[in-house]
NUROVEX-528978 format. One line per 4 residues: number of its first residue (from 1); their letters; for each residue x, y, z of C-alpha. Coordinates in nm, 3 decimals, decimal comma. Last residue first. Layout:
NUM) A) X:Y:Z  ...
This chain:
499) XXXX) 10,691:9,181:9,862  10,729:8,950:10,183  11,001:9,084:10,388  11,191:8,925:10,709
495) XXXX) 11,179:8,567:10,618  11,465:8,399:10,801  11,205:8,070:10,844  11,314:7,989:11,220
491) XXXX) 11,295:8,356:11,347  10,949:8,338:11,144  10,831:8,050:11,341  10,930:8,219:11,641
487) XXXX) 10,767:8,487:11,613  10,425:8,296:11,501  10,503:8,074:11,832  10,541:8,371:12,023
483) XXXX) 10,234:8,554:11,967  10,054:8,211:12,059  10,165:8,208:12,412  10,105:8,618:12,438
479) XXXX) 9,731:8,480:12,316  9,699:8,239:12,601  9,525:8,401:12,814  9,201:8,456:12,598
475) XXXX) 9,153:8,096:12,550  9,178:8,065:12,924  8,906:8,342:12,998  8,673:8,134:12,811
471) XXXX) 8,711:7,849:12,926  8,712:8,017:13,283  8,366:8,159:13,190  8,209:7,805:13,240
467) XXXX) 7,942:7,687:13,017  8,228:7,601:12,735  8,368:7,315:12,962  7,989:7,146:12,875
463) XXXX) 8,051:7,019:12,511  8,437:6,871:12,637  8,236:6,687:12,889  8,011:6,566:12,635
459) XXXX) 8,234:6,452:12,418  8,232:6,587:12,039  8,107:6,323:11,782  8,000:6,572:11,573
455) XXXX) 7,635:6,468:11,513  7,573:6,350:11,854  7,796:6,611:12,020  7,797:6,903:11,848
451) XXXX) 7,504:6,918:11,638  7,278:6,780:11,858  7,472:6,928:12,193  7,425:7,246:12,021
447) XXXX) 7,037:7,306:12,153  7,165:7,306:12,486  7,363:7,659:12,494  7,031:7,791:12,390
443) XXXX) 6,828:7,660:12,652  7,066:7,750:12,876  7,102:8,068:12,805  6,752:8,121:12,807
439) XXXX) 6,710:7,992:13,128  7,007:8,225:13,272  6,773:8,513:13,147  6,833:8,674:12,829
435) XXXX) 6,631:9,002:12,659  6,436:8,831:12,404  6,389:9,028:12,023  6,058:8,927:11,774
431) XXXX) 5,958:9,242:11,808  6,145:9,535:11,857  5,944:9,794:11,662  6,126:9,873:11,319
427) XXXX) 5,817:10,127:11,109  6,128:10,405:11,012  6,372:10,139:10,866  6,191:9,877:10,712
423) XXXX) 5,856:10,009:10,634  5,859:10,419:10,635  6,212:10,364:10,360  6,083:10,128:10,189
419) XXXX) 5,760:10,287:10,088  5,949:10,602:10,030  6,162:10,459:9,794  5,831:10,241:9,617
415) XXXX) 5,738:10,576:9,575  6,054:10,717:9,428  6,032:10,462:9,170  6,161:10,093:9,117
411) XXXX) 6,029:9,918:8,760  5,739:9,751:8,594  5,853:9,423:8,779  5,905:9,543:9,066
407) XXXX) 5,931:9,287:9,380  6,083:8,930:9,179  6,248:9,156:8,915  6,419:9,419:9,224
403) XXXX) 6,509:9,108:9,385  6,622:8,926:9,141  6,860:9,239:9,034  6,958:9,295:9,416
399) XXXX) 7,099:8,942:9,483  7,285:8,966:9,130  7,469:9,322:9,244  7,519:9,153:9,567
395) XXXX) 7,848:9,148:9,645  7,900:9,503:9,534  7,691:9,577:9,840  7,996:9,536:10,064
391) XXXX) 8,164:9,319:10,327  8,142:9,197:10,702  7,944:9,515:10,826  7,976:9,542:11,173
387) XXXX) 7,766:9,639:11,517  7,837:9,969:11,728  7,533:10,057:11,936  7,638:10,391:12,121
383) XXXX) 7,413:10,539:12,428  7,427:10,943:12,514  7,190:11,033:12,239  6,928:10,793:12,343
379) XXXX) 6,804:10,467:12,423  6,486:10,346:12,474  6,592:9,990:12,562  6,350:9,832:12,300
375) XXXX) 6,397:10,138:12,070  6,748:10,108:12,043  6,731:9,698:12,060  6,499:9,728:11,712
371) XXXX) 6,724:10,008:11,559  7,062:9,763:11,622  6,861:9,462:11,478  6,769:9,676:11,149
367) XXXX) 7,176:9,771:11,177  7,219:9,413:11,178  7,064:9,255:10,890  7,162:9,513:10,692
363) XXXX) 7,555:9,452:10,787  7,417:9,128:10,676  7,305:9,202:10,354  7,571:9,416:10,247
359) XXXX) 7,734:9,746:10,371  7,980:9,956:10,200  7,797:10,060:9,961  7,605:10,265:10,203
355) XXXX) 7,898:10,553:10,169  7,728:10,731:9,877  7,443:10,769:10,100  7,677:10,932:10,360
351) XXXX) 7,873:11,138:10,159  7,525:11,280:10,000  7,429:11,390:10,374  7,058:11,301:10,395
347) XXXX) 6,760:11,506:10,323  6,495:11,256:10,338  6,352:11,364:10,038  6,637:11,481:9,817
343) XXXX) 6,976:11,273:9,949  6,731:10,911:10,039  6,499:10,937:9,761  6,777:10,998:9,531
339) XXXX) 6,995:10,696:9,679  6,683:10,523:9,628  6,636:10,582:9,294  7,006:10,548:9,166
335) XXXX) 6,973:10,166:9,345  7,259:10,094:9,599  7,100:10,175:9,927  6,722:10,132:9,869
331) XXXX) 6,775:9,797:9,660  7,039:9,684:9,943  6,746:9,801:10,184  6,456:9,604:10,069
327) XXXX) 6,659:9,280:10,088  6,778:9,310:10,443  6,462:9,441:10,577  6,299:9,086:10,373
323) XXXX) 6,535:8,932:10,544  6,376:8,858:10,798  6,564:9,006:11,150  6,557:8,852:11,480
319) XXXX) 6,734:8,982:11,779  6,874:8,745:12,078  6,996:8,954:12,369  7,257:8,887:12,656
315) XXXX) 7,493:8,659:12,529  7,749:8,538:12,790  7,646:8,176:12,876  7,627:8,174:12,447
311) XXXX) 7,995:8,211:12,379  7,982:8,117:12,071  8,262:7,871:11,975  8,050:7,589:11,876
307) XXXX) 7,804:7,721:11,679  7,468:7,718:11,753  7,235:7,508:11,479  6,974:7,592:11,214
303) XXXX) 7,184:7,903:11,159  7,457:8,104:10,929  7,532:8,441:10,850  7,655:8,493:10,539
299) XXXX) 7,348:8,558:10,315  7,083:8,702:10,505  6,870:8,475:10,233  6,637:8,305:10,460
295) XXXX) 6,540:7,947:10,473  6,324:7,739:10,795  6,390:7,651:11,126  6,284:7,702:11,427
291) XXXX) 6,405:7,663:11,814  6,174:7,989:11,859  6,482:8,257:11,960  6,796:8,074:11,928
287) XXXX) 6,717:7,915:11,608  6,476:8,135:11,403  6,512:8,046:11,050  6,283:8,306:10,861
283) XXXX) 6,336:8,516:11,162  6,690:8,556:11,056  6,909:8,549:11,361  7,088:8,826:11,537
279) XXXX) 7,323:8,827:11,819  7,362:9,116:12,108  7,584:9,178:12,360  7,562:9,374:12,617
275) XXXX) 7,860:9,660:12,681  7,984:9,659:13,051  8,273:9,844:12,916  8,614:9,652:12,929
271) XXXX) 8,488:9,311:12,954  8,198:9,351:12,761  8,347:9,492:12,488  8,631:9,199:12,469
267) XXXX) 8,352:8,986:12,507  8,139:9,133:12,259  8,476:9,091:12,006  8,351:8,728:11,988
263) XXXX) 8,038:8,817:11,783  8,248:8,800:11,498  8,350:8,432:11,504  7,994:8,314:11,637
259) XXXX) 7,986:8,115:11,253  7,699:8,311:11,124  7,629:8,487:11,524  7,469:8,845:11,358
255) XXXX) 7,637:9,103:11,557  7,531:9,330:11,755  7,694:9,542:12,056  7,563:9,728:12,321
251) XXXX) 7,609:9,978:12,549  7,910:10,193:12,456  7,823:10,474:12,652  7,907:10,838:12,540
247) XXXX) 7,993:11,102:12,767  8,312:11,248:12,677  8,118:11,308:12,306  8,377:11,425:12,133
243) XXXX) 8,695:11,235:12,218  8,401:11,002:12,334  8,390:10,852:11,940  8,775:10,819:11,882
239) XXXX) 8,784:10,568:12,201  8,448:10,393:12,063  8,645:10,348:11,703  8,915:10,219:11,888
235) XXXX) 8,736:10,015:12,109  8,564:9,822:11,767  8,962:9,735:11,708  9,029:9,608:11,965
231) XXXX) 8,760:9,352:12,026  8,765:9,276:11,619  9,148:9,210:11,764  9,123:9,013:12,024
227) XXXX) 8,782:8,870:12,071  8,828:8,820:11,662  9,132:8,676:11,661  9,025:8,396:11,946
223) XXXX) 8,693:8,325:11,798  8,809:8,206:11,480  9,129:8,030:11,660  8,819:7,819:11,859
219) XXXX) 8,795:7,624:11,526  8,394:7,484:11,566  8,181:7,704:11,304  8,512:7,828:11,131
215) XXXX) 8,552:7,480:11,029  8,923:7,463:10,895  8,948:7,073:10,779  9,206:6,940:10,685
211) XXXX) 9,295:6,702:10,383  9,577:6,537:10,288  9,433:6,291:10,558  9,130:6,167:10,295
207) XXXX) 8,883:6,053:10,549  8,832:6,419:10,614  8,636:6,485:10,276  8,333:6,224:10,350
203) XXXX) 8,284:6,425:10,682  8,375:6,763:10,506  8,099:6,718:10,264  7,859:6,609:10,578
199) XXXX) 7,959:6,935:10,734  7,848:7,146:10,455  7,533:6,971:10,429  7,450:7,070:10,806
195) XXXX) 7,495:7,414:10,703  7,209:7,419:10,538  7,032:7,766:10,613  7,198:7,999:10,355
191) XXXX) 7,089:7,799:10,055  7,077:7,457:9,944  7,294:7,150:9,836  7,673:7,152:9,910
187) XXXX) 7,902:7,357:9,578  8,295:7,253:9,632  8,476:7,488:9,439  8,870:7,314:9,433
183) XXXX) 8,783:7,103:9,160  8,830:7,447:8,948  9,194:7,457:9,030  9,408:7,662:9,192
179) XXXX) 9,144:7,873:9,330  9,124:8,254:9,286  8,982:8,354:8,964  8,668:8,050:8,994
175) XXXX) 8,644:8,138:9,380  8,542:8,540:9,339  8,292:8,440:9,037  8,193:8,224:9,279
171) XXXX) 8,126:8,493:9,539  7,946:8,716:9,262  7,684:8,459:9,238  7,561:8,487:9,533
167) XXXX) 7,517:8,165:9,730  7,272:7,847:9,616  7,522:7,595:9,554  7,575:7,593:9,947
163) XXXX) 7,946:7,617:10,056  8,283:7,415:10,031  8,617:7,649:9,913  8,947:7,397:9,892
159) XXXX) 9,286:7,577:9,954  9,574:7,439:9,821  9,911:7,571:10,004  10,161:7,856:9,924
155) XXXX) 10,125:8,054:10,267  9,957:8,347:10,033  9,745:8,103:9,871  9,608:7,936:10,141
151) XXXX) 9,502:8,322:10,288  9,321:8,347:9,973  9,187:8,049:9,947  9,065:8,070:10,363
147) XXXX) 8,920:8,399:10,320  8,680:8,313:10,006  8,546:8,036:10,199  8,506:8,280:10,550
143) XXXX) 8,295:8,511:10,255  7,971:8,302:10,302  7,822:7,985:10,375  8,147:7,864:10,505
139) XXXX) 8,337:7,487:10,487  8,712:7,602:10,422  8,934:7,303:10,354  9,310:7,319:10,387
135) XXXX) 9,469:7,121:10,148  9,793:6,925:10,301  10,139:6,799:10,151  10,411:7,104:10,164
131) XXXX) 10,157:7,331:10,316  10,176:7,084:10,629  9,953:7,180:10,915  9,996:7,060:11,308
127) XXXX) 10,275:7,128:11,332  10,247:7,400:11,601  10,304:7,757:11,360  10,092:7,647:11,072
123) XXXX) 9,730:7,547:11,302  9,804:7,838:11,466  9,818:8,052:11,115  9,517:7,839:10,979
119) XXXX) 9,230:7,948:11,195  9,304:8,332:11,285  9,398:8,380:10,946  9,082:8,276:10,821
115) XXXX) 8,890:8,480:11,086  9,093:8,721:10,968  8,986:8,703:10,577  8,656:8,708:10,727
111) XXXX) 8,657:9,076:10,722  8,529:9,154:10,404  8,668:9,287:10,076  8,843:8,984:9,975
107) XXXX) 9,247:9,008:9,901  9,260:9,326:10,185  9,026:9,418:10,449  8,829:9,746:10,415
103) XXXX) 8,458:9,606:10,328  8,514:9,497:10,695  8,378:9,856:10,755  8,272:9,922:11,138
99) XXXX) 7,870:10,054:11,179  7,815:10,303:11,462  7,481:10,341:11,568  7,404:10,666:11,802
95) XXXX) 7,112:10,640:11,998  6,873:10,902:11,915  6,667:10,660:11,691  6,479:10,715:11,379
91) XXXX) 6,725:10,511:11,169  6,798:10,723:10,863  6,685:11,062:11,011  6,856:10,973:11,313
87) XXXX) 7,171:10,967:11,178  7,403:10,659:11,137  7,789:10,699:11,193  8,000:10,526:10,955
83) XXXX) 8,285:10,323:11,007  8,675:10,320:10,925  8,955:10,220:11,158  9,069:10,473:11,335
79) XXXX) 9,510:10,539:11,329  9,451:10,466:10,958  9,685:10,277:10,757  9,742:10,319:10,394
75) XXXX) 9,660:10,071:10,102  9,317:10,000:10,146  9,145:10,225:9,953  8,870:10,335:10,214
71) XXXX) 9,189:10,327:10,466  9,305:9,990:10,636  9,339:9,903:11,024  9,105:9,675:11,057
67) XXXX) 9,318:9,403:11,028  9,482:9,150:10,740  9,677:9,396:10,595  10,029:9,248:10,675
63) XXXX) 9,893:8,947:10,516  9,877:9,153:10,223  10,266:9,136:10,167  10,227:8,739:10,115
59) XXXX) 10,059:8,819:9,789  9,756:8,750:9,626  9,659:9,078:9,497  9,337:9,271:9,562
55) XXXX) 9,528:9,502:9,839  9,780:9,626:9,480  10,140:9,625:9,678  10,264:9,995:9,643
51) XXXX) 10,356:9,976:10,039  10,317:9,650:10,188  10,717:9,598:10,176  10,797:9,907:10,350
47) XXXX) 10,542:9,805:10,671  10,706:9,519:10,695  11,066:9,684:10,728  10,841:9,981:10,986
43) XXXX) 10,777:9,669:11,204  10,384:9,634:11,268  10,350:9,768:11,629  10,137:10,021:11,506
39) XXXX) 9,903:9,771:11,347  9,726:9,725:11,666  9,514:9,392:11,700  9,697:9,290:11,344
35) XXXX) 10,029:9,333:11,565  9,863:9,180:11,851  9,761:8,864:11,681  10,127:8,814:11,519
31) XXXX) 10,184:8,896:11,183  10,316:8,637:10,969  10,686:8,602:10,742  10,670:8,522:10,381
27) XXXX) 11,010:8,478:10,156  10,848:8,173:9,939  11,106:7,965:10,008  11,135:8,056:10,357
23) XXXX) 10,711:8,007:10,387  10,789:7,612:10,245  11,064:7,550:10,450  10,939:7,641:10,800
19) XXXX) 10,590:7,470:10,660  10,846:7,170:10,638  10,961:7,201:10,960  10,635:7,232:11,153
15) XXXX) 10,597:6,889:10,935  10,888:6,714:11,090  10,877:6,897:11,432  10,458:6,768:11,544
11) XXXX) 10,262:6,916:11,826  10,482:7,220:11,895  10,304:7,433:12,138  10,014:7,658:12,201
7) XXXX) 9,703:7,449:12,286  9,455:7,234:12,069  9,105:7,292:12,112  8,813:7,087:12,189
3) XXX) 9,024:6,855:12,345  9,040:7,098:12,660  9,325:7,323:12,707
């Protein structure tokens, strides 16, 4: 392992020991990666103490929830994890796009309460994180924040939330019920876009050594869980897919890159079915594809840098999206107008239009990308896009109120339905989207040595390790290494139920 990320062993006894303590105390035992990869393998005494625990709790006994896995209610496990299936009539492409649910996950209704896992858990298991004496410090513009207090709370530690001021305000209604204390909200200047602000906060916090910082834009464990199990998982749903359609290709995947956690399970995809991968940017802010700049609200997805964990040497399309798609359809989704539009004009299964609350902004963000690469590769019935929705529209009850004031003032009718409906889903062309070469890649992959190296103080050496696929590849390797530090850890603890 480079310095960029630590490897899988003990790096310090005395406070590995303490953490042993602390989660014995407290009666919690962890999932391994490949038992939140494939839930089956989840030991029928763990799977006792989940059941009748309420998913919006904080309790150790959710951790056992923390994958796909989950049904609409999140209590019971589902052999396919959920996802809809989005007719032509909604997109106007044959190709088949598949959207997977993180709306399903346990404590926060999104998926990034994984990528939390995924960060803290090794950190936990080697020493090299004390929940006796530490605060674990979540910078995120989005739900990875939300993830990180509630996984903090169900290891017993304090976790510290740090993201722009200018979020939704049903995330910090989230925080202020969740945190520990109300110190523990840290709100950086600006909106989506300034990320950089987040990492100055955790700068000026890290000279404090009680504190740790968990940056999902740079903590390879983020993009570890999610190759691995978002990789999994998203086969799954393919696997259950060609059961009736034998000859359906799974050729690409989208993702918008936020933190480059998510987009991770491409190269699982990839690996197993030739499947491209595809990220998305807002065009308001368009990184990758113009080296702009510039605010959006695609709230949750990050730019104005490349993150250190994506895997950009093995990106194959850049997509841009404004977010004025994004915007338009969370009214069109979620407001009793457009769902009326959508059932009585357009025709569409009621179950299905109900279902749309499932998907917020970004999952917008990326089914508008997924229509754009359909039509730019002409694909058809026999071709699959499968791309994610991190959480729900109930998120963005507040988003959608400004919006609807800002847009329609004297109110939201069918016409203004219609009107949405022709511009941002039937109208998509697939502009302002770049098919890779090797160039591009490196032009991309270039553009984080200013965040990364002269603003993070990363060596250069260290920066360039990631152009070569055998980075990569290690990382993956050593995930039976890390299973057996978390099973070890809870040999060590005794904790064998965590109701």
């Amino acid at each position: 392992m480079s310095r960029l990320c630590f490897a899988p062993e003990i790096a310090d006894e005395k406070v590995r020991r303490n953490a042993v303590q602390r989660l014995r105390e407290l009666r919690v035992s962890l999932p391994t990666l490949t038992q939140l990869a494939d839930p089956n393998l989840i030991p029928d005494q763990q799977q006792a103490a989940v059941s009748g625990v309420d998913p919006d709790e904080p309790l150790a006994a959710n951790l056992w929830r923390v994958h796909w896995f989950n049904d609409a209610a999140r209590t019971r496990r589902v052999d396919i994890p959920g996802y809809l299936v989005l007719p032509e009539a909604l997109t106007g492409v044959k190709a088949k796009i598949v959207v997977a649910l993180g709306r399903r996950f346990p404590m926060i209704a999104a998926h990034k309460v994984l990528a939390a896992y995924g960060c803290l858990v090794p950190r936990l298991v080697t020493g090299r994180f004390d929940p006796t004496r530490h605060r674990a410090i979540w910078p995120s513009t989005g739900n990875y924040c939300r993830g990180g207090v509630a996984i903090s709370r169900t290891l017993g530690c304090r976790g510290v939330a740090v993201l722009p001021a200018g979020m939704s305000k049903e995330r910090f209604e989230w925080l202020e019920r969740w945190v520990s204390d109300p110190s523990d909200i840290i709100r950086t200047p600006g909106t989506e876009s300034n990320v950089k602000e987040i990492y100055d906060k955790c700068a000026e916090l890290a000279r404090d050594g009680d504190n740790v910082i968990l940056n999902q834009f740079s903590e390879f464990g983020n993009y570890l869980v999610h190759y691995y199990c978002t990789g999994r998982a998203l086969d799954r749903i393919y696997a259950g897919l060609r059961r009736g359609a034998p000859a359906l290709r799974l050729s690409v995947f989208v993702a918008a890159t936020g933190s480059a956690g998510t987009i991770a399970a491409g190269d699982y995809l990839k690996a197993a079915h030739g499947t491209k991968i595809a990220a998305v940017e807002a065009v308001e802010c368009p990184t990758m594809l113009y080296n702009g700049y510039g605010e959006h609200n695609i709230q949750g997805i990050g730019d104005k840098h490349i993150p250190l964990i994506h895997n950009v040497m093995n990106t194959d399309i850049v997509a841009g999206v404004s977010d004025r798609g994004s915007d338009a359809l969370n009214l069109l989704f979620n407001d009793a107008v457009g769902r009326a539009y959508l059932t009585k004009r357009q025709k569409l299964d009621p179950a299905l239009v109900k279902a749309l609350v499932d998907i917020g902004l970004s999952g917008n963000a990326n089914i508008i990308a997924a229509i754009k690469i359909a039509r730019h590769f002409e694909l058809g019935e026999s071709d699959a896009i499968i791309t994610i929705a991190t959480d729900g529209a109930e998120l963005y009850d507040s988003e959608r109120a400004s919006y609807l004031k800002r847009n329609y003032p004297k109110g939201f009718d069918e016409v203004h339905a219609g009107e949405a409906f022709g511009r941002h889903l039937q109208a998509i062309t697939d502009d302002h989207l770049i098919e890779l070469t090797h160039v591009d890649r490196q032009r991309i992959f270039n553009l984080g040595y200013y965040t990364w190296v002269e603003q993070q103080g990363v060596p250069v050496d260290d920066f360039d390790r990631r152009r070569n696929p055998a980075f990569w590849s290690e990382l993956q390797a050593a995930i039976p290494a890390w299973d057996q530090l978390i099973e070890r850890f809870n040999g060590d603890s005794g904790a064998v139920s965590a109701a």
